[in-house]
N, C-alpha and C positions, 0 to 999 in steps of 0.2 A: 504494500500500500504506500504509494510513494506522497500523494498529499495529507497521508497521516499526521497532524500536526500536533501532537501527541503524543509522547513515548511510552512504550512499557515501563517503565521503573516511575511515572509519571503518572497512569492509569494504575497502577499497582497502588500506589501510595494514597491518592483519593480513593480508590475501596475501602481502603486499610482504616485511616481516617472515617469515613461513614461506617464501617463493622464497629468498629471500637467505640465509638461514640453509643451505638445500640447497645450491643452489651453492657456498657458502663449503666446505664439508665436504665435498663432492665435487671440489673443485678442490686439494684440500690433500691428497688422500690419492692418492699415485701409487705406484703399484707398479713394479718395477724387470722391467726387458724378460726378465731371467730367470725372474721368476716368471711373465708373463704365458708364455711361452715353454712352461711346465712345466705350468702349468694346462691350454692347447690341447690341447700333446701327452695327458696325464693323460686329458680328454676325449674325443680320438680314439681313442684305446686302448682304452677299455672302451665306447664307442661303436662301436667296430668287433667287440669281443670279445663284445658284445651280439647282434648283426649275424650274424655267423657263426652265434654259439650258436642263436641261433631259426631260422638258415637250414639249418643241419645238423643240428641237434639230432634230428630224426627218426632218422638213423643213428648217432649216439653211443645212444641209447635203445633202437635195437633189440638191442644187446648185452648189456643193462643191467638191472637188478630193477630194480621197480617203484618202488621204494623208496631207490632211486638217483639215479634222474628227476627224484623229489620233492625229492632235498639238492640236484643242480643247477638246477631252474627256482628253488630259492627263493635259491639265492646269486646266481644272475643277476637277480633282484627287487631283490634286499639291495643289491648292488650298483649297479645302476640308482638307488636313494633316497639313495644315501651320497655318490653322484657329485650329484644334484642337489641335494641341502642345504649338500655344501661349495661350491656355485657360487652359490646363493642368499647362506648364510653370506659367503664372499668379496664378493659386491657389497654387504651389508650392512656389512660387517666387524664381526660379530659373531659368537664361536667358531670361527674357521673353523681355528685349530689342535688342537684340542679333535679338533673331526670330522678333521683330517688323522692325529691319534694313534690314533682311532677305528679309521678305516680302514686304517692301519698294522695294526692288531692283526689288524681282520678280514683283511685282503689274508695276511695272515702266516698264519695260523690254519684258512683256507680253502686257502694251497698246503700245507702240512705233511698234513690231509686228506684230501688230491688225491694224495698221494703215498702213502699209508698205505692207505688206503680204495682207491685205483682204481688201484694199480700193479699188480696180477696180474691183475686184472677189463678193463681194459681194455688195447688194443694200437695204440700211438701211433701205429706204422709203416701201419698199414689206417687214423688217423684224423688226415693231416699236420696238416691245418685245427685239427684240436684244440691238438695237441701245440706247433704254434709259440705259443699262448697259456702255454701253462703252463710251455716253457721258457725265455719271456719275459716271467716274472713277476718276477725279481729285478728290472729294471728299474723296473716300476710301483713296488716298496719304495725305490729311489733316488727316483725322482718325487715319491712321496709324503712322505718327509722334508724333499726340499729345499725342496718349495714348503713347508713347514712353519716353515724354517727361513728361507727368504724373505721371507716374508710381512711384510709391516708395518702392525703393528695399530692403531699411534695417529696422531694429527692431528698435525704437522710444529711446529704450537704447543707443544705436549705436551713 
């Protein structure tokens, strides 16, 4: 390559330079076994509360207006994006308390809702699979504080 204007020992050393910089910032930023702890479980939760909803959902729906359908497919969507931005954000570590207040608010905002909206409409006791989500939502509200409050934003330098 004769217009290479570039050498190897040149391109070698800006690699070098950008590897090193990654590792240094990735070796420095350790998170505490409780957050990681709270993050999995966080995960699992709405990973399984995902799971369920699309596997039953056909029977919570036949109860339900049309129009009902549509508020739960879209907070199980919401849902879904808010879990994988705060997992994205957490590996970046960038916002990732931001979206955990976020989702405080939505998590809060969608049981109050759930309660208001679907407590004469719908009958917990014909849908258990439903009802053990939603009266094990306080929980995800602990989950989602702590890891909030867990979390460690900056380089150990800092």
């Amino acid at each position: 390559m004769a217009d290479n204007k570039v050498s190897d020992i040149e391109m070698s050393a800006i690699l070098a330079a950008f590897a090193e910089s990654r590792e240094v910032k990735a070796n420095s930023i350790h998170q505490s076994k409780t957050f990681m702890a709270l993050i999995i479980f966080g995960n699992i939760y709405v990973f399984t509360s995902l799971v369920i909803y699309y596997l039953f959902g056909s029977n919570i729906h036949a109860s339900l207006d049309a129009d009902f359908t549509f508020v739960f497919a879209g907070r199980a969507n919401v849902m879904f994006w808010l879990v994988v931005s705060m997992n994205i954000s957490a590996y970046f570590n960038v916002g990732f308390k931001a979206l955990c207040l976020v989702s405080l608010v939505y998590t809060l905002n969608s049981t109050i809702d759930n309660v208001v909206l679907f407590s004469g409409l719908l009958d917990f006791g014909d849908h258990s699979y439903f009802s053990i989500f939603v009266i094990s939502r306080p929980i995800m509200f602990v989950v989602l504080a702590w890891m909030a409050l867990s979390f460690r934003d900056s380089l150990e330098g800092d």
